[in-house]
C-alpha positions as a printed Julia matrix, in Angstrom:
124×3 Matrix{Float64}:
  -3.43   11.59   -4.58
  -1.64    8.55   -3.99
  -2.25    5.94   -0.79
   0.36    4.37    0.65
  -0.33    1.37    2.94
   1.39    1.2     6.05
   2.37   -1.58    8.37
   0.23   -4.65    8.93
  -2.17   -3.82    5.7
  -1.05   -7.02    4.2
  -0.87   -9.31    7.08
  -4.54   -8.51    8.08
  -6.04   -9.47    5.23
  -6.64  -12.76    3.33
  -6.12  -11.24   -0.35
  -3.96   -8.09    0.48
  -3.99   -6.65   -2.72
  -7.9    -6.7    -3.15
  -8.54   -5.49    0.84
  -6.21   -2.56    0.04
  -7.69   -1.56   -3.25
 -11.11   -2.01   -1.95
 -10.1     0.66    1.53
  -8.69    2.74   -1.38
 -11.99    2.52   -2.56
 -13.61    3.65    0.42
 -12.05    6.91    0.53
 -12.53    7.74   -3.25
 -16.32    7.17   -2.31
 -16.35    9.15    0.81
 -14.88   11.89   -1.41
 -17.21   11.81   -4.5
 -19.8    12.01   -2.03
 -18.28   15.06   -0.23
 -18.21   16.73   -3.36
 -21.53   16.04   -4.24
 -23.12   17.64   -1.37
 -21.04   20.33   -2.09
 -22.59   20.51   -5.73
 -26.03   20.09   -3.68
 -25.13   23.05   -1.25
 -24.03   25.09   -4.47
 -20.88   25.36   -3.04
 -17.58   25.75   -5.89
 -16.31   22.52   -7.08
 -13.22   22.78   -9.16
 -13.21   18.76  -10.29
 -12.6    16.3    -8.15
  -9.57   14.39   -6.54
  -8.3    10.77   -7.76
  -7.13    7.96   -5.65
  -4.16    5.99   -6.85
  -2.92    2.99   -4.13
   0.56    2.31   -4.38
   2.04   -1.26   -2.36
   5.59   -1.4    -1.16
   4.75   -5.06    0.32
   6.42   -6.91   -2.86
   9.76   -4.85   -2.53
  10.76   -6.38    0.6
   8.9    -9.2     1.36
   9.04  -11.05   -2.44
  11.79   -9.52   -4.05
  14.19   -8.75   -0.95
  12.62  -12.36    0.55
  12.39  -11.01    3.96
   9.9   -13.85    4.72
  11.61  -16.25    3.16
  14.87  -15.62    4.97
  12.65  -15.36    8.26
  11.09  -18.77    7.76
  14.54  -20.28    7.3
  15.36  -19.8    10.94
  12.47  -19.84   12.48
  10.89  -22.58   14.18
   8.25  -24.22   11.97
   5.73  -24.96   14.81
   2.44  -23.56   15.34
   2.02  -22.26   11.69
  -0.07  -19.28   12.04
   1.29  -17.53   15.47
   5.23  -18.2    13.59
   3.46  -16.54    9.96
   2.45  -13.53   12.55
   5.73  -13.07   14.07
   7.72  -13.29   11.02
   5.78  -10.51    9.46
   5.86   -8.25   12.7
   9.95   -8.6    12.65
  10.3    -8.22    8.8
   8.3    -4.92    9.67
  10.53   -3.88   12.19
  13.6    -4.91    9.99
  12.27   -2.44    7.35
  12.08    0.09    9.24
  15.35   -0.18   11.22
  17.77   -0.77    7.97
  18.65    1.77    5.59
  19.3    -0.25    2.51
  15.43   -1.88    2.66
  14.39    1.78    3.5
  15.73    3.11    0.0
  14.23   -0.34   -1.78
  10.88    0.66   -1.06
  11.19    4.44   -1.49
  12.84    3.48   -4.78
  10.08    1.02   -5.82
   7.69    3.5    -4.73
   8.78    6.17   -6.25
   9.17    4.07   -9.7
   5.42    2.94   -9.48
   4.99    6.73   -9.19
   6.06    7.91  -12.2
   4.56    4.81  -13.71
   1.45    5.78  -12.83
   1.47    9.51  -12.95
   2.38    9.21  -16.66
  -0.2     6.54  -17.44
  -2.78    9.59  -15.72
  -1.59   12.06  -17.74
  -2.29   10.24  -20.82
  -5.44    9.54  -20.31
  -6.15   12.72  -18.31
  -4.95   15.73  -20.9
């Protein structure tokens, strides 16, 4: 199964990459543990279900340089509330244009086949 993140995942969190990996996490361990009080309940268990996270953070906001462009004409007071902002409007910039909309379903799907072949070759 793959995880997407959604909107604010990176902005919450001090090292985005590690907080999203680790909630990944979370639900892969809430599963394992569903299955194994199925096993416990003698209940059919046909294998179990893997977790894959996929980020489409770096598509716009590094490699499109959403930010960037944001910080350019934004005022540079108060740090932290402008760092906020900037991230809520790239957000709603996403969403609203078409051509940012087909960079990250393009980037996603690409890290999707990446990873679905790297699974299959170590998964026969």
């Amino acid at each position: 199964m793959f995880v997407v993140h959604g909107i604010g995942q990176y902005h919450r969190a001090r090292d985005p990459k590690q907080r999203f990996h680790r909630d990944v996490g979370k639900v892969r361990s809430l599963a394992v543990k569903s299955l194994r009080q199925r096993m416990k309940e003698d209940l059919p268990v046909k294998g179990r279900i893997e977790f894959l996270p996929l980020e489409w953070y770096e598509s716009v906001h590094i490699d499109a340089r959403i930010g960037t462009r944001l910080d350019n004409v934004t005022l540079p007071s108060v740090s932290e509330l402008r760092k906020f902002a900037n991230f809520a409007i790239a957000d709603i910039i996403v969403y609203q244009n078409d051509e940012l909309q087909r960079r990250i379903h393009d980037a996603l799907m690409r890290k999707m086949d990446k990873l679905w072949l790297l699974f299959c070759e170590r998964n026969p």
